[in-house]
Structure formats: structure tokens, C-alpha cells
C-alpha positions in Angstrom: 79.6 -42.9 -130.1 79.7 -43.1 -133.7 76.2 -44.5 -133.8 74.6 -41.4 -131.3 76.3 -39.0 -134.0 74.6 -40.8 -136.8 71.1 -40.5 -135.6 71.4 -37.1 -134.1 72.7 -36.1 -137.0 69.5 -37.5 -138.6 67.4 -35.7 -136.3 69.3 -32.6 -137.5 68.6 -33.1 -140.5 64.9 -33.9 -140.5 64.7 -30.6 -138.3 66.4 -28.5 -140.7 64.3 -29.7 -143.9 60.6 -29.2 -141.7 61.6 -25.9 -140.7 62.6 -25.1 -143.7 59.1 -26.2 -145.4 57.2 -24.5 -142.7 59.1 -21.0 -143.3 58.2 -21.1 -147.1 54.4 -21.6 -146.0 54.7 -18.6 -143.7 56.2 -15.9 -146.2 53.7 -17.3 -149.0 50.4 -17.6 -146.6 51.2 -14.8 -143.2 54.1 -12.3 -144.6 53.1 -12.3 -148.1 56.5 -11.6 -149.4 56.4 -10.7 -153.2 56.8 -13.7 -155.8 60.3 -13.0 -156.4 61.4 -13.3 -152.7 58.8 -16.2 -152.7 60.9 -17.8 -155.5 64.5 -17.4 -153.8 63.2 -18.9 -150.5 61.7 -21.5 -152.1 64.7 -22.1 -154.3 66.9 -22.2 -150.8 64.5 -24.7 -149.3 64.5 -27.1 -152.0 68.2 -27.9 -151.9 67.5 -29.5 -147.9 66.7 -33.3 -149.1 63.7 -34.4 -147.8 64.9 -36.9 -144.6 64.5 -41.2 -145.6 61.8 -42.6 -144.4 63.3 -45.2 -143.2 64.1 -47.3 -139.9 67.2 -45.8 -137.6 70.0 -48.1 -137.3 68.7 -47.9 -133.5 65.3 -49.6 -134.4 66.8 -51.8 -136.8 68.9 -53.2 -134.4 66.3 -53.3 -131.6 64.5 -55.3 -133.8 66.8 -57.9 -134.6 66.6 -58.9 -131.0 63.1 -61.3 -131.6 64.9 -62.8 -135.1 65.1 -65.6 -131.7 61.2 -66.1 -131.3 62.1 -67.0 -127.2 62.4 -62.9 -127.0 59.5 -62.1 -127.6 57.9 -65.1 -126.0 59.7 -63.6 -122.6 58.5 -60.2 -123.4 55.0 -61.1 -123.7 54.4 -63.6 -120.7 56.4 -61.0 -118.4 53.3 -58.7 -117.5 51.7 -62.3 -116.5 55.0 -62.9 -114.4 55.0 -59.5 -112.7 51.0 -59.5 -112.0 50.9 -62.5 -110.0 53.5 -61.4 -108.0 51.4 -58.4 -107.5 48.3 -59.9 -106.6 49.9 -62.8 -104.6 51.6 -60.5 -102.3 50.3 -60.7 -98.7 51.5 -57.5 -97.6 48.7 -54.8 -98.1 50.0 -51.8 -97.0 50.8 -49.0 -99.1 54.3 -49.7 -100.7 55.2 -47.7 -104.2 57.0 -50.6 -105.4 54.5 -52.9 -106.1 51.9 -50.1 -107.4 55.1 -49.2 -110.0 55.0 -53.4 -110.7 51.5 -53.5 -110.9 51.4 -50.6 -113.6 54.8 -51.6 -115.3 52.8 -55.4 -116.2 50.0 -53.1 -117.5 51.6 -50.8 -119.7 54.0 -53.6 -121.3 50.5 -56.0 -121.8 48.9 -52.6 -123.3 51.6 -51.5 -125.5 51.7 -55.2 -127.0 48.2 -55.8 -128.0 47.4 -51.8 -128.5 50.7 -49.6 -129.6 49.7 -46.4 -128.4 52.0 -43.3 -128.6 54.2 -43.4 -124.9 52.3 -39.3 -124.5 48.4 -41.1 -124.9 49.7 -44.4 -122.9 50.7 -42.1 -119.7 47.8 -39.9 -119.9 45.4 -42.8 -120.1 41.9 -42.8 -117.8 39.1 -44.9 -116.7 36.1 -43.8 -118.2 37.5 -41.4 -120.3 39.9 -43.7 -122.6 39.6 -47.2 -120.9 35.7 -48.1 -121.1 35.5 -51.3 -118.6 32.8 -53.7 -119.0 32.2 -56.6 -116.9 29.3 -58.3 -118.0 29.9 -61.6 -119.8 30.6 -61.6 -123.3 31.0 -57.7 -123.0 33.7 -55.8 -124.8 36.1 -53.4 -123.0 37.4 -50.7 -125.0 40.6 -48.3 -125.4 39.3 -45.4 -127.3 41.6 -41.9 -128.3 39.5 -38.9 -129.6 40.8 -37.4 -132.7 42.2 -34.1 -130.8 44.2 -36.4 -128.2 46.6 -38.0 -131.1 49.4 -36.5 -132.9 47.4 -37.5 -136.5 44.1 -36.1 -135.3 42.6 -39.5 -136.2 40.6 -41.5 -133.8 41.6 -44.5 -132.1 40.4 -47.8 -131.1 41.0 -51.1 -129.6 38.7 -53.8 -128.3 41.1 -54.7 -125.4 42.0 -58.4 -124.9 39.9 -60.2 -122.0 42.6 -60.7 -119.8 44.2 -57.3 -119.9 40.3 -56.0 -119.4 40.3 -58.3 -115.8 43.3 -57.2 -115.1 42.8 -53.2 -115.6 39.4 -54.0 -113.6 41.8 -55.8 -110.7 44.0 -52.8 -110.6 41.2 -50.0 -110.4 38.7 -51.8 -107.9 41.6 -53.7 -105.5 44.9 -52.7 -106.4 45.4 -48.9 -107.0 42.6 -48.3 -104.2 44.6 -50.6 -101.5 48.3 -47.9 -101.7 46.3 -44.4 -103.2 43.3 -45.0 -100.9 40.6 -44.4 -103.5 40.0 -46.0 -107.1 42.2 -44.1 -109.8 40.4 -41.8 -112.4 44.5 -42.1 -114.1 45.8 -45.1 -114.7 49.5 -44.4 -113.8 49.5 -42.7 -110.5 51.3 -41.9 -107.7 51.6 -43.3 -104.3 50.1 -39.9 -103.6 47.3 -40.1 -105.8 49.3 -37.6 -108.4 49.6 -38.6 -112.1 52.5 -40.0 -113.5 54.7 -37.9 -115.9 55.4 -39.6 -119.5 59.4 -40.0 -118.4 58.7 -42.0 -115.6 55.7 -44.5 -117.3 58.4 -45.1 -119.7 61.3 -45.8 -117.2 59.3 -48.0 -115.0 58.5 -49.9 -118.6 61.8 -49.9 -120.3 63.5 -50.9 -117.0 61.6 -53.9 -115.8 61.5 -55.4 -119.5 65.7 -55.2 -119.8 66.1 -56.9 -115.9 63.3 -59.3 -116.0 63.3 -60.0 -119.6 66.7 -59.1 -121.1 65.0 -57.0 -123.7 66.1 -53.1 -124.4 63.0 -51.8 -125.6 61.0 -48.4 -124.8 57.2 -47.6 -125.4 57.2 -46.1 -128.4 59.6 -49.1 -129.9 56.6 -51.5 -129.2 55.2 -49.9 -132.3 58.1 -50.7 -133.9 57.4 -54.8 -132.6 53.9 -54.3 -133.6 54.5 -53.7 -137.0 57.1 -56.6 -137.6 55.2 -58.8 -136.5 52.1 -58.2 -138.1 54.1 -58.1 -141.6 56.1 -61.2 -140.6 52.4 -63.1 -140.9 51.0 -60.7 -143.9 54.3 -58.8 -146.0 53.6 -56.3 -148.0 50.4 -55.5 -145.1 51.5 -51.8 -145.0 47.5 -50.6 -145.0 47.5 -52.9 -141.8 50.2 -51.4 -140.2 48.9 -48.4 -141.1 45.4 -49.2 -139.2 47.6 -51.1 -136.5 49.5 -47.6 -135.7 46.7 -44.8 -136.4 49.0 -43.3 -139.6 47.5 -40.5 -141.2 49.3 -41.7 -144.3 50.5 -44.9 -145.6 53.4 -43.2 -146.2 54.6 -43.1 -142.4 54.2 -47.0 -142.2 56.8 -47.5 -145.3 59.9 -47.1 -143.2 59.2 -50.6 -142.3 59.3 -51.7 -146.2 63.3 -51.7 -145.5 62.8 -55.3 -143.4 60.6 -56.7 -146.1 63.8 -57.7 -148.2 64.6 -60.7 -145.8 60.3 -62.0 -145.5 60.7 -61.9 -149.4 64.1 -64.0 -149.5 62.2 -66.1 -146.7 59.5 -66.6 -149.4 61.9 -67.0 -152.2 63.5 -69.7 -150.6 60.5 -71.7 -149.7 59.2 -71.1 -153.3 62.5 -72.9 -154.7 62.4 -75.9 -152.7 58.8 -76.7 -153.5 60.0 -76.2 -156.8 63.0 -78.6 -156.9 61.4 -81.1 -153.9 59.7 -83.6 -156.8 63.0 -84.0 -158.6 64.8 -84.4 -155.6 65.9 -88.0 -155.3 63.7 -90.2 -152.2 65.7 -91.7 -149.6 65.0 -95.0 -148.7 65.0 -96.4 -145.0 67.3 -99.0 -144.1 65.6 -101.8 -142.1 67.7 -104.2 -140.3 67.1 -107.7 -141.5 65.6 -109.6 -138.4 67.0 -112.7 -137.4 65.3 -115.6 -138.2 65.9 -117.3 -135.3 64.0 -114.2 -133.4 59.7 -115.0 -133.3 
């Protein structure tokens, strides 16, 4: 309880200083109040602190969940897990379950290798974002125009090979065996209908915490994406930046608060090298062998 208060009182917060920047822009560029009115509201506005950019208690705990490298290893071979029971299912009527399966293993498998926001990831379509190519040695593409993202800043991924067979599987075989017809959406209906952003989330969030044990929800996988990519590189920020389509490098920073433990990793490593030549060698002990024994 304490916890919800502390982060919607956050949100609160962040709301309030925003809407307090954005009425100073209209009196000064739409009302054109006069300057001294233009002073007094600005005065008001600067006493709102700017919010931290920072990482929620929420994500911070979320993340400590892969400090054991086996979560992540069962959040990333669950889509696997889920697909072949997809595809080895004999049953080939139309059943909503294993269509919601089917697109559950390819939103979690998406999210991993290309952290979209949760809005583009639901509205995704064949031909339109998801560029399938099947020739061999082809590239398969995710693309977002400029006017689809929150930043207005293009997007791109080269998608993995396996994820490309698999979003070809689902499109020419899957989808058209319950819908009746390939998808132009990717998340669709049993109906043919698209999929509202709540419920691409839910079917996400809810198969990775009772197959997987993990509690984690689209947009958190940018979250995951950005730890692990400065677990290998700290200090990577203009990578995480390029990683999650920032307009800014300033929006990847919140993720500098985590980069205190990779440095004391470093640290540590740094002062045994340091002390290992001074460090006394053990010797092995070797039983003497009996002479007796040829």
C-alpha cells in the first residue's frame, strides 16, 4: 500500500510540474499575457521541482528479479516452449486459446530482441511494420515511421531469423487455420478483429508469471533491455539510447541509478588482479605412493 502511494504520488507529481511548463508556454506563445503576468506565472511554475529521472522503486525491484541469470534464461526460452506447443497441436479447429498462445510466444520473443512501446507492439502489421522475407540470407525487418512513435523518431530492427520463421508460420498456417484468412494485424481476434493494447499486454504479462514465474509487462522489457545491454557495456547510455528510440540521452539516464553495483563489480575485479601476484601460491599435496605399489 505504501509502495502504490509512493509512485502515484510520483506520477502526481510529474503531472503537476508538465502542466505547469506547458501553461507558461501558452500565456507567453497563444494568450500573450503582458510580461509582468508572464513573470508571476513563471515565478509560480518554477517552485514545482522538476520530477527524478530516475527508476521507480517498482522497476527497480522488477529488475532485481534476473540478479539470478536462470530468470531470464526461463523468460527467454518460454516463447520457444509455448510455440511448439502451438505448432504441435493436432487439433485444427478454430480454438482462441491457442491463437492467444501463439501470439503471447510472439510478443514476449519480439519485446526481447526489439523493445517496442506496448501502443506500437499491439498495433503492429504485416507489410506495413513487419517486412517478411523468405529468401535465403534475406533480412526481415520491424520498421516504425517517425509519426507512429511517441519521439517522432524512426524505428528499426533487423528481426532475428527465428522470430522471422516464426511470424512467417503464424501469418501463412497459424492465424489463417482459427481467423480463416492471413492477418493484415498481428494480434487478432478469433473473429478477425484487432486486439486492444490491454489485452496484448494481459495475454503477455500473464503467461510469463504462470509459465515462467516472472512479473513483468511490455513496456518493462525496455526496462530488461537496457540492463542487460549495460551489464556487458556500463556507462553504454548512447546504446540504450539507440536500443530504446530516445529522443534524448537524457530519458536513458534513469538507468545510471543501477550503474553503482556494475562499477563495484568492476572495482572488485580491479583489486584482486591487483593483489593476486602478492598473494601467497598454494601448493598441492600429493600422497606419497607406496613403494610396494608398481
Amino acid at each position: 500500500m505504501r509502495q502504490r502511494h509512493a509512485d502515484a504520488e510520483g506520477q502526481q507529481k510529474s503531472f503537476n510540474f508538465y502542466l505547469a511548463r506547458a501553461l507558461v508556454r501558452i500565456a507567453q506563445e497563444w494568450v500573450k499575457v503582458d510580461a509582468s503576468a508572464l513573470s508571476e506565472i513563471k515565478r509560480l511554475a518554477s517552485k514545482l521541482k522538476a520530477p527524478k529521472r530516475d527508476l521507480t522503486p517498482k522497476n527497480r525491484a522488477f529488475l532485481r528479479q534476473f540478479d539470478d541469470p536462470a530468470a531470464l534464461v526461463r523468460l527467454v526460452n518460454l516463447p520457444g516452449q509455448l510455440w511448439q506447443e502451438v505448432t504441435n497441436k493436432k487439433d485444427e479447429r478454430p480454438n482462441f486459446r491457442t491463437l492467444a498462445k501463439a501470439q503471447a510466444a510472439l510478443g514476449m520473443k519480439i519485446l526481447t530482441y526489439m523493445p517496442v512501446r506496448p501502443e506500437n507492439l499491439s498495433d503492429l502489421e504485416f507489410d506495413k511494420h513487419l517486412f517478411m522475407r523468405a529468401e535465403l540470407g534475406a533480412t526481415s525487418t520491424l520498421e516504425l515511421d517517425s509519426d507512429e512513435v511517441k519521439n517522432d523518431s524512426d524505428v528499426g530492427f533487423d528481426i532475428p531469423v527465428r522470430l522471422a520463421k516464426m511470424l512467417r508460420e503464424y501469418r501463412d498456417r497459424i492465424a489463417p487455420m482459427h481467423i480463416g484468412h492471413r492477418p493484415r494485424r498481428l494480434f487478432v481476434n478469433l473473429d478477425g478483429t484487432p486486439k486492444c493494447q490491454a489485452t496484448v499486454s494481459y495475454l503477455i504479462s500473464s503467461y510469463a508469471r504462470r509459465r515462467a514465474g516472472i512479473v513483468i509487462t511490455p513496456h518493462q522489457f525496455r526496462h530488461l533491455g537496457a540492463k542487460n545491454l549495460l551489464d556487458a557495456n556500463p556507462g553504454n547510455f548512447r546504446g540504450v539510447q539507440d536500443l530504446l528510440s530516445h529522443k534524448s540521452i537524457k530519458s536513458s539516464m534513469p538507468y545510471a541509478g543501477i550503474n553503482t553495483r556494475r562499477a563495484a563489480r568492476h572495482h572488485e575485479s580491479l583489486i584482486d588482479q591487483a593483489v593476486a601476484p602478492q598473494m601467497p601460491v598454494r601448493k598441492r599435496r600429493y600422497k606419497k605412493e607406496n613403494e610396494d605399489d608398481v
